[in-house]
C-alpha positions as CSV (number, residue, x, y, z in Angstrom):
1,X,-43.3,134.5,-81.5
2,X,-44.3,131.8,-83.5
3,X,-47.6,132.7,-85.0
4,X,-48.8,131.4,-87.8
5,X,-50.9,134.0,-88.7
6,X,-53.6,131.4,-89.5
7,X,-57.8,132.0,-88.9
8,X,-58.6,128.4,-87.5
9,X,-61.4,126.6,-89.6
10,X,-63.8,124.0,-88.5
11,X,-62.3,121.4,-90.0
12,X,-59.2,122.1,-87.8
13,X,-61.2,120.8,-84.9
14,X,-63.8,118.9,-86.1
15,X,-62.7,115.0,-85.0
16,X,-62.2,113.6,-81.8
17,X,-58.9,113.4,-80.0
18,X,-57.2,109.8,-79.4
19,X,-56.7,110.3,-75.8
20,X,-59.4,111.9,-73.8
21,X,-60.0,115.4,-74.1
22,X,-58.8,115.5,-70.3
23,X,-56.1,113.9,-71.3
24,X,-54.8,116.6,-74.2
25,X,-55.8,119.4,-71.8
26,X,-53.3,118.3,-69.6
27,X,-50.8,117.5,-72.0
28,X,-51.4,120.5,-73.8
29,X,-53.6,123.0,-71.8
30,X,-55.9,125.3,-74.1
31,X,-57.1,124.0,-77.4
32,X,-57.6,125.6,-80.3
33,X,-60.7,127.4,-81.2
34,X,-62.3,128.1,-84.9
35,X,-62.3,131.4,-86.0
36,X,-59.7,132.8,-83.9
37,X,-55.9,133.6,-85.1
38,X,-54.5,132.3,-81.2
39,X,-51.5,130.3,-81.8
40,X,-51.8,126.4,-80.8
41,X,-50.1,125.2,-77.9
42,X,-46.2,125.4,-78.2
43,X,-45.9,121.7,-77.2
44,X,-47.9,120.6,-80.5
45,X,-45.2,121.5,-82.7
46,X,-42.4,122.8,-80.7
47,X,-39.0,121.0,-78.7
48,X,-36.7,122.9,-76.7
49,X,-37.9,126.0,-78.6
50,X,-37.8,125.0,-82.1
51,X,-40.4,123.5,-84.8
52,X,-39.9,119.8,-84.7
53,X,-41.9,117.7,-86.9
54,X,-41.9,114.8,-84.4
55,X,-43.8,117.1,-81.8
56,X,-46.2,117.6,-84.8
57,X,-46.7,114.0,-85.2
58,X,-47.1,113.1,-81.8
59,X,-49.7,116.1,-81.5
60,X,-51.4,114.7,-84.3
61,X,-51.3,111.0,-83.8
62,X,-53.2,111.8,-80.3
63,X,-54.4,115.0,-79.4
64,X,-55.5,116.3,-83.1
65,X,-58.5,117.8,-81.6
66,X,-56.7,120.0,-78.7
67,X,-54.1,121.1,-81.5
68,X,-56.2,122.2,-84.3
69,X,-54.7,119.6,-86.4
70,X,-57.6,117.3,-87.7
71,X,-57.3,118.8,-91.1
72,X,-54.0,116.5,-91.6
73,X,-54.9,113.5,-90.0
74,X,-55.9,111.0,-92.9
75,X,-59.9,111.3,-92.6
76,X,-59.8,114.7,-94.0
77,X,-56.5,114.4,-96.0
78,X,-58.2,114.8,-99.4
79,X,-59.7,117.2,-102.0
80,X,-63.2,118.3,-101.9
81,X,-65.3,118.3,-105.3
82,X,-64.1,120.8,-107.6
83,X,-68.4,121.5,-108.7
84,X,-69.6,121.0,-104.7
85,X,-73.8,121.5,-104.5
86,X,-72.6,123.2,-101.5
87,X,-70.6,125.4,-100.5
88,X,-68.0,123.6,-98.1
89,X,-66.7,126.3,-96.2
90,X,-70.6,126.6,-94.6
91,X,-70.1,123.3,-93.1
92,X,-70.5,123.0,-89.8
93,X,-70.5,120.3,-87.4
94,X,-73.8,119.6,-86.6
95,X,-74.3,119.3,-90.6
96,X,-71.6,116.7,-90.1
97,X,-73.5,114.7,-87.8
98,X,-77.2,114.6,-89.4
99,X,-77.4,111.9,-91.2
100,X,-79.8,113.6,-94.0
101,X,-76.4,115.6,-95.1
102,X,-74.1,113.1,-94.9
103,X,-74.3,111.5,-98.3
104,X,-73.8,114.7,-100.1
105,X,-70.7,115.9,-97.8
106,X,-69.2,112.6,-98.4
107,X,-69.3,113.0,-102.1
108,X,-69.0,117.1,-101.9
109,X,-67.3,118.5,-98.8
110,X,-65.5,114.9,-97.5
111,X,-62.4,117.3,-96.5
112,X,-64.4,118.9,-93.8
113,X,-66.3,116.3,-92.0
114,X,-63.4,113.7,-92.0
115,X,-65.3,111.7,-94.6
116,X,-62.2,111.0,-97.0
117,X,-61.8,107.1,-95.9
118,X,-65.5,106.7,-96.8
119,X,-64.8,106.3,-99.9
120,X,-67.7,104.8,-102.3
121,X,-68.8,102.8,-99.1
122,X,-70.2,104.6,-96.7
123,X,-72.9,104.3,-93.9
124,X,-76.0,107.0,-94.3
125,X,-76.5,106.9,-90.4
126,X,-74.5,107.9,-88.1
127,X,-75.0,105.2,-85.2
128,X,-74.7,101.8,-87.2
129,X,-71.5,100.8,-85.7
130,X,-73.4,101.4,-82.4
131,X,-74.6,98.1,-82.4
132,X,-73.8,95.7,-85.3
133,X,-76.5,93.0,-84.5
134,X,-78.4,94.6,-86.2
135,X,-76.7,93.6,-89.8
136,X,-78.3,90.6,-88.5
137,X,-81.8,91.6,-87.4
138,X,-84.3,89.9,-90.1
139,X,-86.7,93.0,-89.6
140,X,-84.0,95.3,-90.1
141,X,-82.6,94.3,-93.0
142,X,-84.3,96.7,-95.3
143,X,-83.3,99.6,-93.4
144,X,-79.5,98.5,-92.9
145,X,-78.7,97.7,-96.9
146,X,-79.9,101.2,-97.1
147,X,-78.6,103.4,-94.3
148,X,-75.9,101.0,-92.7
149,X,-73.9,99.5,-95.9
150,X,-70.5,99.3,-94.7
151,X,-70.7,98.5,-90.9
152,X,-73.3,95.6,-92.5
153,X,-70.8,94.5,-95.7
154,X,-73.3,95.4,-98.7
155,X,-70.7,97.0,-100.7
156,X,-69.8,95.6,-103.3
157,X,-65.9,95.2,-103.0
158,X,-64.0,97.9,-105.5
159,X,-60.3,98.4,-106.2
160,X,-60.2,102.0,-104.3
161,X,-62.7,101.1,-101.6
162,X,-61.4,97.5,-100.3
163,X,-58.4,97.0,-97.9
164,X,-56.5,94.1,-98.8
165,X,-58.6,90.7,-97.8
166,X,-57.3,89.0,-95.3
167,X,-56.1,85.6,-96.3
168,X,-56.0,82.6,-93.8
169,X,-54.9,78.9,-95.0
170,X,-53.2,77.4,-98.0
171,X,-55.9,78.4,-100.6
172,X,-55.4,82.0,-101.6
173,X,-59.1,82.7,-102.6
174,X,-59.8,81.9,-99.2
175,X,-60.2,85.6,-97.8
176,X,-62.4,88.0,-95.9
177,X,-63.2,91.1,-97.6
178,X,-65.1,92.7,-94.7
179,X,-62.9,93.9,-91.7
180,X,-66.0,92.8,-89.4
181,X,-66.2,89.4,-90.0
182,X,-64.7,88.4,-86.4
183,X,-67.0,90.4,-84.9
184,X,-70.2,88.9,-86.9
185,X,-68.9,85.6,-86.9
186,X,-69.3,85.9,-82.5
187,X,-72.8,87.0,-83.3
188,X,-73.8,84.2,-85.3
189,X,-73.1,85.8,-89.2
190,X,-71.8,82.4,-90.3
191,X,-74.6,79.9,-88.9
192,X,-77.7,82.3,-90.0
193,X,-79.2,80.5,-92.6
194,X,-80.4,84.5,-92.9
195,X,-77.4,85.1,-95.4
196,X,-76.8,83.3,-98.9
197,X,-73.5,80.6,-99.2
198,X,-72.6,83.5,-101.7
199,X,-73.3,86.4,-99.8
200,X,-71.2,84.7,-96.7
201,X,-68.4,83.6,-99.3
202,X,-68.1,87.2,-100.4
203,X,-67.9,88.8,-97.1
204,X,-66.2,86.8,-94.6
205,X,-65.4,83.3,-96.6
206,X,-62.2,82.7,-94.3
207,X,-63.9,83.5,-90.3
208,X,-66.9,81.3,-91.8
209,X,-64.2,78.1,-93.0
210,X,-65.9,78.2,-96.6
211,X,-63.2,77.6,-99.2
């Protein structure tokens, strides 16, 4: 037996799987269920019946879901707040997913939900990537700087929050700091006399040819 002797928590589960959940099942048959102690499929972390940590990786890289393994994939690979207002281990799901709880589990309880990438730059709702035209959407532009900041670029760019920009020509201040400047640039981001030379220069200055 290889039990772990482990009571599975929601944050073992809660994230989606990479291939479909059909998929996993059939990779993997039963997944693993909170609050019970039953050992995750042998294929997750097992090869010709011993541990292998390649198994594990695999598992993880696309089936974290089916294998109770979210909790190590990078989303929740962090520490929650040592002073939380709540208390994390109540999380559930559904808290997860309403967006009048997600700014304090992103601060609080980011370990649970999957929120650690957020960082300081995170969208309040949960559908903004849904449908990014409307970053551009002159009606909706009060409600996105306040409930869709990252999918619509009004963070400010930060030393822990920012991947590296990527850089395009000879000039090395040419850069994008957004990663969805390709995708507003097809929507007409660059043209829309909407957005400031500096906002657009701040965001996306190499898709939009400004430097």
């Amino acid at each position: 037996m290889f039990n772990e002797a482990c009571v599975y928590a929601t944050n073992a589960i809660n994230c989606d799987n990479i291939y479909s959940d059909d998929a996993c099942t059939m990779i993997y048959g039963s997944s693993v269920m909170v609050g019970t102690t039953t050992e995750r499929p042998l294929l997750c972390f097992m090869l010709n019946g011993e541990r292998s940590e390649e198994m594990k990786r695999i598992s993880i890289s696309t089936c974290p879901k089916t294998c109770g393994y979210c909790c190590q994939t990078e989303p929740f690979d962090c520490n929650n707040s040592p002073f939380p207002r709540i208390n994390c281990a109540l999380v559930t799901s559904r808290m997860c997913r309403d967006p009048q709880w997600r700014e304090v589990l992103i601060e609080d309880c980011p370990n649970v939900c999957g929120f650690c990438l957020e960082g300081g730059c995170y969208d309040k709702a949960v559908d903004c990537t849904t449908d990014i035209s409307i970053c551009m959407n002159v009606g909706m532009q009060d409600f996105v700087k306040e409930y869709c900041r990252k999918t619509c670029g009004f963070c400010r760019p930060t030393a822990t929050t920012t991947p590296d920009p990527e850089f395009r020509g000879t000039n090395p201040n040419c850069v994008d700091y957004n990663t969805n400047c390709a995708s507003w640039s097809y929507r007409g981001y660059c043209t829309s006399p909407f957005y400031s030379y500096e906002t657009k220069f701040a965001n996306c200055a190499a898709t939009c040819s400004l430097c």
